[in-house]
Every structure is written in C-alpha cells, then in structure tokens.
C-alpha positions as CSV (number, residue, x, y, z in Angstrom):
1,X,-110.7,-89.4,-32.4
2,X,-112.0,-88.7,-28.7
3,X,-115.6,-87.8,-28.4
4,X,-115.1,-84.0,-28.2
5,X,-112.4,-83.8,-31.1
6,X,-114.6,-82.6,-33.8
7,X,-111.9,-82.2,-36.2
8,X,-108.8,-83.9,-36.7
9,X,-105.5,-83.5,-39.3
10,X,-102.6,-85.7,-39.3
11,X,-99.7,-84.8,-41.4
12,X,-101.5,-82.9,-44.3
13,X,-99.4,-82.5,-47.5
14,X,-100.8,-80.9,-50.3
15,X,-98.8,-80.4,-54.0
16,X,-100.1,-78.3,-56.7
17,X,-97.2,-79.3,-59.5
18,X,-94.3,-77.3,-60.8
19,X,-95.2,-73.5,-62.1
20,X,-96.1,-72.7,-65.9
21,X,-92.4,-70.6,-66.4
22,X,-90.5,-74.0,-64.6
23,X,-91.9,-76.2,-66.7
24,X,-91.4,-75.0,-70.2
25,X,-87.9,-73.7,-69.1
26,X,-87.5,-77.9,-67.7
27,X,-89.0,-78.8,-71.4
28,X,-86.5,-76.5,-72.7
29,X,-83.4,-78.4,-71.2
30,X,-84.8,-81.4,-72.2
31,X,-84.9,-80.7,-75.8
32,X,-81.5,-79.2,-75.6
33,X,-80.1,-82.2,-73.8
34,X,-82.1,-84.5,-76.3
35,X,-80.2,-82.5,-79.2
36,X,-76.8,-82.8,-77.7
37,X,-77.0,-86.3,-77.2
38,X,-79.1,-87.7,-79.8
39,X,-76.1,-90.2,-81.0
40,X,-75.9,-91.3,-77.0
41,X,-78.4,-93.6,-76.6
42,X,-77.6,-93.8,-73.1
43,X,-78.6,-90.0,-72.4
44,X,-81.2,-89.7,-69.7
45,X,-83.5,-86.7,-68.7
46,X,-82.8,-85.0,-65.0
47,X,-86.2,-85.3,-63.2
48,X,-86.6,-82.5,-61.3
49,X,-88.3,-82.3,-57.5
50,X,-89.8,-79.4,-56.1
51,X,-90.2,-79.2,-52.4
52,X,-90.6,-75.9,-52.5
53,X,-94.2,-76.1,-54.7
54,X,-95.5,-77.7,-51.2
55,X,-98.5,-75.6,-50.4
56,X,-98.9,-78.0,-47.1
57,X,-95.9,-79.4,-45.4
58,X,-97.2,-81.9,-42.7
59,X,-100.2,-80.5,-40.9
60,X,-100.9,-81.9,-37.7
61,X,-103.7,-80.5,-35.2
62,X,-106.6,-81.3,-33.7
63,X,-110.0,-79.2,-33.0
64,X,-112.4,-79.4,-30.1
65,X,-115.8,-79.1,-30.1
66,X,-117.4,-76.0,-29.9
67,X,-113.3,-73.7,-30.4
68,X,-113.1,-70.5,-32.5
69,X,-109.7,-71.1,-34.5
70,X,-108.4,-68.1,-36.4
71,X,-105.5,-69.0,-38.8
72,X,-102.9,-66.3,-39.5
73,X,-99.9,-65.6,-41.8
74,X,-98.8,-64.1,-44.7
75,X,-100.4,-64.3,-48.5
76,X,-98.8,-67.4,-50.3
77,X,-98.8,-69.3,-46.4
78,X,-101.3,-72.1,-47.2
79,X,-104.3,-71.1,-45.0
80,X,-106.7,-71.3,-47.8
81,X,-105.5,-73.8,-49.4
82,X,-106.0,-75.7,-45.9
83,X,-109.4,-74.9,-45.6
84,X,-110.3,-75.7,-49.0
85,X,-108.8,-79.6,-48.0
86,X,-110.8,-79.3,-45.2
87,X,-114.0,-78.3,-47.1
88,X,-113.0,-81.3,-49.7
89,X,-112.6,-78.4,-52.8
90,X,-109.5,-80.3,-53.5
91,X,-107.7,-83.5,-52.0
92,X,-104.5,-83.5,-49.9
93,X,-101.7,-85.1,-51.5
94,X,-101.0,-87.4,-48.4
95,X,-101.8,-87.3,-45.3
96,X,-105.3,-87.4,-43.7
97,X,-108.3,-85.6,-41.9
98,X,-111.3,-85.9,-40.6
99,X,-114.3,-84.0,-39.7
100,X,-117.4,-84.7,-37.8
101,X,-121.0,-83.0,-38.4
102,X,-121.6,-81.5,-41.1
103,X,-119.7,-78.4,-42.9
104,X,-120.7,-74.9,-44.0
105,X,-117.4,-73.9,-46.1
106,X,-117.7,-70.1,-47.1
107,X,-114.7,-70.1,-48.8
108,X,-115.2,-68.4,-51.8
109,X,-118.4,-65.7,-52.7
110,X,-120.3,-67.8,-54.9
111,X,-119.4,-71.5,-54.0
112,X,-121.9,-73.9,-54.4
113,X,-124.1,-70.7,-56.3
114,X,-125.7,-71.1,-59.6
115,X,-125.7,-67.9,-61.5
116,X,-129.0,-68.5,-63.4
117,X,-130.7,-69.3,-60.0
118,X,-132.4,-66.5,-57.7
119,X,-131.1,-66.1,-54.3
120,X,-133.9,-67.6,-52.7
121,X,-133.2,-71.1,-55.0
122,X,-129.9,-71.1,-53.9
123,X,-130.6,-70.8,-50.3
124,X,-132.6,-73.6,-51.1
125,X,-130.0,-75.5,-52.9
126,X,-127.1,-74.6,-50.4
127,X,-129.3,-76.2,-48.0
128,X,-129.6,-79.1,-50.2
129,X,-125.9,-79.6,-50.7
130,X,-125.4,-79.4,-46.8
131,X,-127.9,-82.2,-46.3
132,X,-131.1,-80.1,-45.5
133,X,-134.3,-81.0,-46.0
134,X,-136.4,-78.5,-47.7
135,X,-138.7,-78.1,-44.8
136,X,-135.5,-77.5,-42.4
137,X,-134.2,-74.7,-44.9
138,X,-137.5,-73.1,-45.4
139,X,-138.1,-73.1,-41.7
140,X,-134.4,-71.2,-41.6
141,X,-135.5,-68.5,-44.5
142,X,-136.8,-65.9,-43.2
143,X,-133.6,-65.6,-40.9
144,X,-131.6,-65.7,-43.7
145,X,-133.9,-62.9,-45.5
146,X,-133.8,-60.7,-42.9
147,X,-130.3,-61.3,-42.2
148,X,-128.8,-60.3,-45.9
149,X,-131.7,-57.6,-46.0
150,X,-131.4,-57.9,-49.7
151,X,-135.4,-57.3,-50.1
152,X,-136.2,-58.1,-53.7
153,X,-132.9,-58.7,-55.2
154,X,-133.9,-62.7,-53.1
155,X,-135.9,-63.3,-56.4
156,X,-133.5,-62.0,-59.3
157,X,-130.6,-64.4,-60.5
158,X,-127.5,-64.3,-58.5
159,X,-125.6,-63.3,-61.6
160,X,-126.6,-60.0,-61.2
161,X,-125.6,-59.5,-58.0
162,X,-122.6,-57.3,-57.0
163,X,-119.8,-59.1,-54.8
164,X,-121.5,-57.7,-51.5
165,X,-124.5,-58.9,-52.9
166,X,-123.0,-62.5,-53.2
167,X,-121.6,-62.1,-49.5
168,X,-124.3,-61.2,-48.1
169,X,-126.5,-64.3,-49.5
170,X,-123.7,-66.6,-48.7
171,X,-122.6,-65.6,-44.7
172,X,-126.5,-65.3,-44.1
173,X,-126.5,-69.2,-44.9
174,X,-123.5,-70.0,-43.6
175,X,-124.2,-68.0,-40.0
176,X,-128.1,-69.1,-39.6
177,X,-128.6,-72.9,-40.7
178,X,-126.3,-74.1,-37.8
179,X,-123.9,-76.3,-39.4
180,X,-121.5,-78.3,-36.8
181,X,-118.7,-76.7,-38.5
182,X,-118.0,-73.3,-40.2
183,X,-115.2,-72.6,-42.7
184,X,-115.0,-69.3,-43.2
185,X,-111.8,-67.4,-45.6
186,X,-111.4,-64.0,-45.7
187,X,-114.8,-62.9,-47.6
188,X,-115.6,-61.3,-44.4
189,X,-114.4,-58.3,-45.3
190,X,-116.3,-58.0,-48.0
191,X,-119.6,-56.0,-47.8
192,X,-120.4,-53.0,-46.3
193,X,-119.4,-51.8,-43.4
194,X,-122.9,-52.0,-41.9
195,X,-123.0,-55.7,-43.1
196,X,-119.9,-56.4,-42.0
197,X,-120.5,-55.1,-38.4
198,X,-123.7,-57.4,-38.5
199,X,-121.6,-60.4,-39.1
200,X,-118.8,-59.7,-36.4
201,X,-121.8,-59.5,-34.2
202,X,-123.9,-62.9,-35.6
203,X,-120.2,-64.8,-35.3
204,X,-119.7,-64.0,-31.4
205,X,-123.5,-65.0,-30.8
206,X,-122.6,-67.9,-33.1
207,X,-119.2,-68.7,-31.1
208,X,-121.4,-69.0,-27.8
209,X,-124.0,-71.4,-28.8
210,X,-121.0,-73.9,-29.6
211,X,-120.5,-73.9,-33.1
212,X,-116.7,-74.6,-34.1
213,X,-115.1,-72.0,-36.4
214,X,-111.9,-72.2,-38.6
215,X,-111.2,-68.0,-39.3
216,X,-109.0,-67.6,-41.7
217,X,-108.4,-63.8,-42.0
218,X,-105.6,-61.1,-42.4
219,X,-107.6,-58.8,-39.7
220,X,-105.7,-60.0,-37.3
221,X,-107.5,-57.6,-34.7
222,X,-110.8,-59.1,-35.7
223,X,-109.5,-62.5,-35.2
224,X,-108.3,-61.6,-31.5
225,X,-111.8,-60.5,-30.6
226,X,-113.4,-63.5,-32.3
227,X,-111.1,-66.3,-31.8
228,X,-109.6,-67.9,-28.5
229,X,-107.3,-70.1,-30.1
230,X,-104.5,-69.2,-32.8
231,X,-102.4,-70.9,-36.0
232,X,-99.9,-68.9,-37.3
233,X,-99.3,-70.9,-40.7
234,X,-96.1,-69.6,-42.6
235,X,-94.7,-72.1,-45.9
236,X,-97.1,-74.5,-45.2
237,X,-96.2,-75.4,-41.7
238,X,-97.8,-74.7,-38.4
239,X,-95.0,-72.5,-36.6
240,X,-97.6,-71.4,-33.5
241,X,-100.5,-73.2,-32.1
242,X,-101.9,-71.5,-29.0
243,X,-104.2,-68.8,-27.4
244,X,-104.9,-66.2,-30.2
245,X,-103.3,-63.2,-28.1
246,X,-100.1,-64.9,-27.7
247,X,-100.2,-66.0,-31.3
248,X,-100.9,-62.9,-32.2
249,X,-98.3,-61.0,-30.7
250,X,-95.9,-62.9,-32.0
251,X,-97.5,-62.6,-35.7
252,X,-97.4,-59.0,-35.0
253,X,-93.6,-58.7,-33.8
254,X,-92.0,-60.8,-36.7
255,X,-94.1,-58.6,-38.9
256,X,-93.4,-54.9,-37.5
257,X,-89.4,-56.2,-38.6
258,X,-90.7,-57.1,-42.2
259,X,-92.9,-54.6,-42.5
260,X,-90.6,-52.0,-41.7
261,X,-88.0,-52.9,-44.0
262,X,-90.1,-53.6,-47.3
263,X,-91.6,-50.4,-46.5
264,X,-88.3,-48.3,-46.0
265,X,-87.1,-49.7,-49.1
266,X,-89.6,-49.6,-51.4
267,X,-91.9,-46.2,-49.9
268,X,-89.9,-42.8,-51.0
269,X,-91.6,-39.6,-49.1
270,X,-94.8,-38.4,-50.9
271,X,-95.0,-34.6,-50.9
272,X,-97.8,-33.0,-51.5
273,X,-97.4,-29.4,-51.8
274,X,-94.1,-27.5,-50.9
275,X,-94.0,-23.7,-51.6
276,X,-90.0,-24.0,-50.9
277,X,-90.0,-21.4,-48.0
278,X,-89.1,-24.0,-46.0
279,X,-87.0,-27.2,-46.4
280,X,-87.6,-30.2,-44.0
281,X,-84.1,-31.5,-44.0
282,X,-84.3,-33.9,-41.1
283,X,-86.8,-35.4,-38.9
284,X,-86.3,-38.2,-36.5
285,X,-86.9,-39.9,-33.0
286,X,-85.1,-40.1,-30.0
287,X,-85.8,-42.2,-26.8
288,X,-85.5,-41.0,-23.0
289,X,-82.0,-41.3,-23.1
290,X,-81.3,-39.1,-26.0
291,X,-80.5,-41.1,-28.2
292,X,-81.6,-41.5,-31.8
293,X,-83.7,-45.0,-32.7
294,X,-85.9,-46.2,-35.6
295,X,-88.2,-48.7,-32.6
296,X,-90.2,-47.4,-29.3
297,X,-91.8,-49.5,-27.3
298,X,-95.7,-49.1,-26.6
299,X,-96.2,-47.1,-23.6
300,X,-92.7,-45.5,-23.6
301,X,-91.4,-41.5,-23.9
302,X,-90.0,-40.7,-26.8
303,X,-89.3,-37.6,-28.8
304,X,-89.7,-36.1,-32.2
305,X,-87.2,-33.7,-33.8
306,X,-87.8,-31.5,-36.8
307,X,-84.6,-29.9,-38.2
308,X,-85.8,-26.9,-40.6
309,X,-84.0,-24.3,-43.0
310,X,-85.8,-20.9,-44.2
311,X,-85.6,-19.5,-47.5
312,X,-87.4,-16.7,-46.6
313,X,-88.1,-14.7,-43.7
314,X,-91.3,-16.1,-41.7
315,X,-92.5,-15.3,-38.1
316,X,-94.9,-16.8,-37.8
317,X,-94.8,-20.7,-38.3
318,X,-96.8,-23.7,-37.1
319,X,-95.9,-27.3,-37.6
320,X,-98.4,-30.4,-37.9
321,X,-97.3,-34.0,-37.3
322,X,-99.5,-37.1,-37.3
323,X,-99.1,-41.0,-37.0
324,X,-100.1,-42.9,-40.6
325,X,-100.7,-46.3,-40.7
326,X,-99.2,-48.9,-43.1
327,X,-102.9,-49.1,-44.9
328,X,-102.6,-45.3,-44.8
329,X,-105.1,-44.4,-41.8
330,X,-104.1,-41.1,-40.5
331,X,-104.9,-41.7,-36.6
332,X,-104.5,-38.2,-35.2
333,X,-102.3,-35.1,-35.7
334,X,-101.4,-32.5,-33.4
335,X,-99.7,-29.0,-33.9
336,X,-97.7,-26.2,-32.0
337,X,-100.2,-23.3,-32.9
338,X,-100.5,-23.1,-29.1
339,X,-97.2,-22.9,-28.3
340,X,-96.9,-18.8,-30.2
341,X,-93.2,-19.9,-31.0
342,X,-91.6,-16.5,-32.5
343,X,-89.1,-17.3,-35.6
344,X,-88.4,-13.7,-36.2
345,X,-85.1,-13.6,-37.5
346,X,-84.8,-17.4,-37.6
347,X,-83.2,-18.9,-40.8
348,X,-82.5,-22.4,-39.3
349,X,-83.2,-24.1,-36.4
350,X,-84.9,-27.8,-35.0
351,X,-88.3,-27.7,-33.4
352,X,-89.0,-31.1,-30.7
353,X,-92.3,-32.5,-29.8
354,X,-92.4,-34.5,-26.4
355,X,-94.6,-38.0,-26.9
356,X,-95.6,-39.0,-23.3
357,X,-96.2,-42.6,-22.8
358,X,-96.7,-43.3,-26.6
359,X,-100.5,-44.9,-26.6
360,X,-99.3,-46.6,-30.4
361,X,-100.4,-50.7,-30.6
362,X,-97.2,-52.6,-32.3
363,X,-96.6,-51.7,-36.0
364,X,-95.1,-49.4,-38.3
365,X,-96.2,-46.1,-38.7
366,X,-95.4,-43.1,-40.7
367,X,-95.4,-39.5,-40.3
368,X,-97.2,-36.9,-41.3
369,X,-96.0,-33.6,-41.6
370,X,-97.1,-30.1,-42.3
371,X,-96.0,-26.5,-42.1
372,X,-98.2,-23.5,-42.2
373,X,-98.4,-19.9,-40.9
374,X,-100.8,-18.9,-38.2
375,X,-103.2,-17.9,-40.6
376,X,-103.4,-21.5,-42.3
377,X,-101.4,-20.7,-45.7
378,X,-99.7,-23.9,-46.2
379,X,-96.2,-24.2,-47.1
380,X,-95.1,-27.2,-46.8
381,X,-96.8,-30.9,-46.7
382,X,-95.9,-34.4,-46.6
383,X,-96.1,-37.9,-45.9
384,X,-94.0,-40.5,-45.1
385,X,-91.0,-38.6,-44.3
386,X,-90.4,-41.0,-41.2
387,X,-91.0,-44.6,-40.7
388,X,-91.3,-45.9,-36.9
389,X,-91.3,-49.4,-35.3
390,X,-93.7,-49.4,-32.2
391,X,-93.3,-53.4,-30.4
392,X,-94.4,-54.2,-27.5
393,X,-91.7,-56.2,-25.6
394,X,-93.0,-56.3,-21.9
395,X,-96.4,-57.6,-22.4
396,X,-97.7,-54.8,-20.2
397,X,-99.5,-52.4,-21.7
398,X,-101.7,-54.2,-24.5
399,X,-101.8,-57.8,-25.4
400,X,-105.0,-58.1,-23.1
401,X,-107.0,-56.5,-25.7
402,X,-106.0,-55.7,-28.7
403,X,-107.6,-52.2,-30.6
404,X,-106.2,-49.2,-32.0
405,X,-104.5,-47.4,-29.1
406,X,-103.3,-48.3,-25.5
407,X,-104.6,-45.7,-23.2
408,X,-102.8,-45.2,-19.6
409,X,-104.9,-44.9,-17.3
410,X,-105.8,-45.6,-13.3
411,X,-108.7,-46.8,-11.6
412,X,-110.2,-45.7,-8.4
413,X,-113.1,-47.4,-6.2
414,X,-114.7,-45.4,-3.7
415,X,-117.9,-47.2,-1.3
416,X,-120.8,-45.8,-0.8
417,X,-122.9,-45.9,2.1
C-alpha cells in the first residue's frame, strides 16, 4: 500500500449462506431422496451451490487519502454489507482489506451504544472503543454537546431516546472526534431536517480538513454535492468507479428505464374527486416534431395534450397540470385561467400546453391534473394519469450540478469605469 493509499480492497467476497425457504425445501429433497433410496446404499445427496447468495463478488479498489467516496445502487446491491466488512461488523469470506488510521463506522443508530448508559457515557465509551483517551474525548465534548443540541436528554439512558435522538448522539461523535476514516450508511437521513442540514454542512467542512469518507446513501443528489468520487455497486460488483457526476449520471439513466416501467406497471391513476361532468379520456406528450413519446430530453420543447369529453354543458372551464415526482413531490403546477378559453357549446374537444425548454433533471415524473370552473368548483382531479421519462443524453444542460431543475439562462458582463 503506497503512502497516501489509506485504504485498500483486493477481491472482497463475502457469503451469508443459503435463505431459510432454500434450505428446508433442500432438507425436504433430501428426506424424499433418502426415502426413495433407502434399500440403495449407494444413494448420495445433491450438494447444492449458491453463487447467487454472494452479497460481494470480488471487490477490488483502492482509496486515497483525504477522498470523499459515495457508493450508489440499488437496495439488496451490497453497499452495506461492504462497509460493515470494512468497519470489521462481520468478516469477508475471502479476499482481503486493509485500512490505515483509525475508523469511526456509523453504520447503524446505536452501534457500539449501550442502552442503560446516558449519552454523555457513551460518548465517553465510543471514544474508548475508537482508542481515545478519556482526556482526548472530554476535551471533544462540549463540540459534541453542542453539536446534537440534545441539552438534558445527554444525562438520561440512551434507551429512551427516539431514533433522531440516537442519530443525533452518534454523527456528533462520528463528525467531531476526527477519526482518519469515516464510515457512514444511510442514517443520514435520519433526523430532522434542521439536524440534517447541520450535518450536510459539518461533512463538507469535514471533507476539507482531509478526512476520508465512504457515503453510502440512496440521495444520490446529496452524494453529488458531497462526494468527488463515485461507486456504483449493483449484485455485489463494482460496475462504475469514477468522478461522482459521471457515475451518477449513469446511475440515474439506467434508473429513469427501471423506474419507469415498475412504475407503469404497478401505479394505476389515483383520482381524487371526479363530479363526472367531464371525462379525461386521453392525455399525452408530444416532441417538436409532432410526434407522440413517453421520453424528453432535459432542456427540450415538448407538448402536452389533453383530450376531454363533456357530459354537461360548461363554459367556463380551467385546467391544472403539474409534474409529481416518483416520492410524490408535487414541483409546480400551472393552469389556463389566463388564457379565458370559451367552451360554450363545446361537448368534446383536446386542449395543448406548450413546455418551452423543459427545466426537468432526469427521472420519471407524473402528472397532475385538475379541472375546475373559473370560480374554483372542482370537477375533476387526479394524479398519475401520465408517466414521463426526462434523460439527459447530451450532457449539456445539467450534469455540472445536479439540483431540482435546470434553469436556461444567459450571462452578460458589462465594465465599469
């Protein structure tokens, strides 16, 4: 290992042995076989191998001194389990590592806790554990105090904490006694929001005095802005290894195709009120050309069509529609009340909304719909009724930073004398 390699992992495996359901049905077969051939005494039992109960397959990577790692993919792809190898929770089943300095691992809310102990003792023996002395870990309390703000709940037993309680106490100790390495899985989003804004912030102030990070993290936004480097881990193997945007975007591109399809398949249109004066029976997109798609591209013009049927005659209609996000964050809606449309006399007909330069980040996203009359008695409202795929093929528009939306916009410099 060279001098600023402070972590290194050479073809990691790691086993956990055959399911609960797979082994009694393999017990099962056994017995039946056994009673079949009880007069052969030649019979033998089929052993059974399981590649596929691999929760590692082969890890190989190194980690430099001072890098920000955050490690991606889907539930069920081995990232904790990796970092619990790392923090030596469990062994690997071959392979090897090794780590220099020592570790904070913050892998699970109370690790290393004892319940009967108050926070301020286990401060003290997390510090202990990490190789502290008890004059370096009182030194770091009041840090720690004021950093969980958990005023006089630091002298009650940790059992009666609530879960932000318990991850509050732990990422104050893990982001203030400046441990060589951090381990950090997921509980990050755990906690207020408050508390969770405080530790974004402590982690880039920690990331710039040096310290090395392993992220592990579904937020794959909040990795981009923490992390410089990526791993995308997917069946236990490192698929992507690189700078986080890059990884990243590729994350989000293979996802946008899953996503879209688990979600089509499994997601039926919720309505929430329909007074059955009007009937929504089509709504779709279409791109510049005219043409009708289920995928836009970030930053491109697209078009949304509303075919409508009237049961009743109403002159007077307004239409809402709005972008929802897979976790089901409504991020805007806009309506035609300013357009004074007159449907006198209509009993059919298809209303279009022009999208210019669609400011949507890559993902799917559903719509929102509404119909009321200009006086805001509601006739008709749903969600879902829609499913898009925004990607982001040219690289041009986002990908430098990634947050909600992608504004256009131009930039103008003008000197003053």
């Amino acid at each position: 290992m060279s001098n600023d390699t402070i972590i290194e992992v050479e073809n990691l495996w790691k086993h956990y042995g055959l399911p609960l359901s797979l082994f009694i049905r393999n017990c099962r077969r056994r017995l039946q076989r056994k009673s079949t051939n009880h007069g052969n005494k030649n019979a033998t039992c089929e052993k059974h191998v399981h590649d596929n109960y691999y929760a590692l397959k082969g890890l190989s990577f190194t980690v430099k001194r001072g890098e920000t790692i955050g490690i991606i993919g889907h539930n069920g792809a081995g990232k904790s389990t990796l970092l619990k190898v790392l923090a030596g929770v469990t062994p690997p089943t071959k392979g090897r590592f090794e780590i220099k300095g020592r570790v904070f691992p913050m892998i699970e809310l109370n690790a290393g806790m004892h319940p009967e102990l108050t926070g301020r003792e286990n401060v003290r023996l997390l510090g202990a554990i990490m190789g502290f002395s008890r004059s370096e870990i009182d030194g770091r309390l009041p840090d720690i105090e004021e950093f969980c703000d958990l005023g006089t709940w630091m002298d009650r037993p940790v059992r009666m904490y609530s879960s932000g309680m318990l991850a509050r106490l732990g990422f104050s100790v893990a982001l203030n006694v400046r441990a060589d390495v951090l381990l950090i899985d997921e509980v990050m989003s755990v906690g207020d929001i408050n508390f969770q804004r405080k530790c974004f912030e402590q982690m880039m102030k920690v990331n710039n005095k040096g310290q090395t990070i392993l992220l592990v993290t579904h937020n794959v936004r909040q990795a981009e802005r923490i992390c410089e480097r990526g791993i995308n881990v997917e069946g236990g193997s490192i698929i992507a290894d690189g700078l986080m945007n890059e990884v990243s975007s590729n994350y989000f591109k293979n996802a946008v195709v899953n996503q879209y399809k688990r979600i089509t398949e499994k997601n039926a249109p919720v309505i929430y009120f329909d007074s059955e004066d009007i009937n929504i029976t089509d709504i779709y997109f279409v791109d510049s050309s005219g043409q009708r798609v289920n995928t836009i591209e970030t930053g491109q013009d697209c078009q949304i069509r509303l075919h409508f049927r009237l049961t009743k005659n109403i002159d007077d209609l307004v239409f809402h529609i709005g972008f929802v996000t897979s976790d089901l964050l409504r991020l805007t809606v806009f309506n035609s009340i300013d357009e004074k449309i007159d449907f006198k006399g209509w009993r059919s007909g298809v209303i279009s909304c022009n999208l210019n330069k669609i400011p949507l980040m890559p993902g799917v996203y559903g719509l929102f719909v509404s119909v009321t009359r200009s006086n805001n008695i509601m006739l008709f409202k749903g969600e879902g009724l829609r499913y898009i795929k925004v990607i982001d093929s040219s690289y041009v528009f986002i990908r430098r930073n990634m947050d909600l939306v992608a504004l256009d916009v131009s930039w103008k410099a003008q000197k003053e004398d």
